[in-house]
C-alpha positions, 0 to 999 in steps of 0.5 A, spaced: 725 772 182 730 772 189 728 774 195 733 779 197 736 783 203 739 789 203 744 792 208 744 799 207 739 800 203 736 807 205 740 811 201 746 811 196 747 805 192 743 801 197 738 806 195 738 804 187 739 797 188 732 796 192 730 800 188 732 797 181 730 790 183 724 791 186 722 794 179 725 788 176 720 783 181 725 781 186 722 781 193 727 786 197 727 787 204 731 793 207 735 793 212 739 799 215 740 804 221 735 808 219 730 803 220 733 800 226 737 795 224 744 795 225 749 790 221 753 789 227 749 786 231 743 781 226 742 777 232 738 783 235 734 785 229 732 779 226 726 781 225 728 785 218 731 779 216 726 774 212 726 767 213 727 765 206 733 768 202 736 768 195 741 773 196 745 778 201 747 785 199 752 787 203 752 795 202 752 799 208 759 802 209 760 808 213 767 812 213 770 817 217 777 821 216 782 824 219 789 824 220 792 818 223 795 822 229 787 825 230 783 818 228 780 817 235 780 809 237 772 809 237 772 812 229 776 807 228 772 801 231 766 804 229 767 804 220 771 796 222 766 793 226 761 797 219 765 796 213 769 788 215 766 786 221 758 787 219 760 783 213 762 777 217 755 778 222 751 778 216 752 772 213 754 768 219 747 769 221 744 769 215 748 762 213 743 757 215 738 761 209 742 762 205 745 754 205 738 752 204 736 756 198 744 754 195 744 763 195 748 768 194 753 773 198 755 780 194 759 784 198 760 791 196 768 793 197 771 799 194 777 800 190 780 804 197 781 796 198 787 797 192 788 804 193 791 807 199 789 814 200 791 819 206 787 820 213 784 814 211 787 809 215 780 805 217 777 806 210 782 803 207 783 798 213 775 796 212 775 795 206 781 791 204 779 786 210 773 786 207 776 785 200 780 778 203 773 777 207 770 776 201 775 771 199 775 767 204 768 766 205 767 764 197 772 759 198 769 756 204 762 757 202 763 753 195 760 751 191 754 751 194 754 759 196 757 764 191 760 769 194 762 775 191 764 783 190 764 789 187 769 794 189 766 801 186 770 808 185 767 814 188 760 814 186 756 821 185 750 824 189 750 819 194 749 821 201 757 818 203 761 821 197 758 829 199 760 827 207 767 825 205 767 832 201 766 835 208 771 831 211 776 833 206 775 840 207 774 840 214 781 836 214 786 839 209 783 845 210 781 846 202 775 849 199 770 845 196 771 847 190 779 844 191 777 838 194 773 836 189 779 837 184 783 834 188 779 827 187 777 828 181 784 828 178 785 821 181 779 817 176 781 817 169 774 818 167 775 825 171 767 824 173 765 820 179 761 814 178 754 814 177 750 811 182 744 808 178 749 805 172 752 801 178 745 798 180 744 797 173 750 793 172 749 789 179 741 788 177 744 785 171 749 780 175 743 779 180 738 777 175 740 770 176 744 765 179 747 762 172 749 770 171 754 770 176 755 764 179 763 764 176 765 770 179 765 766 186 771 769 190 772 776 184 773 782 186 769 786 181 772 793 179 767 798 177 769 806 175 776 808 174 
């Protein structure tokens, strides 16, 4: 069994995956705002983070929309310095532990990193920096680090997915009703993704390093 840190983890899909893998024996240190512990500055919260390291979820994401001519500069820093720069500051620090245990780096993206989406220039920024991020340091972790991505379509009931309806209320000037039509005539399942199949999905690459040590430097797109 890994030992795993998990940024975002009090809610959302960082919620099912501390959930599902300590079900499945794996010992999971939680890592999230709520608690303190913020990914854009590890060097002050090192505490939260163990000392032996198996695999480094990075999960926390925020999101803010608007449009462009609105986006206020300190929204725009905030959802970077989360979404891209919180990747980077994490598995920096990390680093000397996860070279010691020869572990793993799974990043969760989002399909927003392909899809460009109106009032959401930072979102969309963020995640398609933190889409080549994860390239990038798969190629120079190799081999001994595995460094991956999953990129998942809107996910249902989660904390993120009923704040970015708000949003698009707010913004657009819909009812809540419109704006859930709206989103969900771009998915071709015409449903959100279930929160908990995604953490099952992951569980099982996660299981061990043999399962998903190939898909070093992949993008895995998940929800259409």
């Amino acid at each position: 069994m890994s030992k795993i840190l998990i940024t975002g983890s009090s809610s959302g899909l960082g919620a099912a995956l501390t959930k599902i893998l300590t079900s499945q024996g794996h010992e999971v240190a939680e890592y999230d705002r709520d608690i303190g512990a913020d990914v854009r500055r590890p060097e002050d919260c090192y505490m939260f983070i163990p000392e032996e390291l198996d695999v480094l979820i990075n999960c926390a994401g925020v999101n803010k929309i608007g449009w462009l001519g609105d986006v206020a500069e300190s929204d725009w820093n905030a959802v970077m310095d989360t979404n891209c720069k919180g990747i980077f500051k994490m598995t920096q620090f990390c680093l000397p532990r996860l070279k010691a245990s020869s572990g793993t780096v799974l990043n969760i993206v989002s399909n927003a990193a392909n899809m460009p989406m109106r009032c959401s220039a930072a979102y969309n920024a963020s995640k398609g920096a933190a889409l080549i991020l994860t390239k990038q340091l798969a190629r120079e972790l190799a081999p001994d680090i595995t460094v991956f991505s999953v990129s998942p379509n809107k996910l249902a009931g989660t904390g993120m997915s009923d704040d970015i309806d708000n949003q698009v209320v707010e913004t657009r000037g819909w009812t809540m009703e419109e704006a859930q039509k709206y989103q969900l005539a771009g998915l071709l399942t015409g449903e959100e993704t279930p929160v908990e199949l995604l953490a099952e999905f992951i569980a099982y690459l996660l299981q061990d390093k043999l399962h998903h040590k190939y898909l070093t430097g992949c993008d895995m797109q998940y929800g259409a």
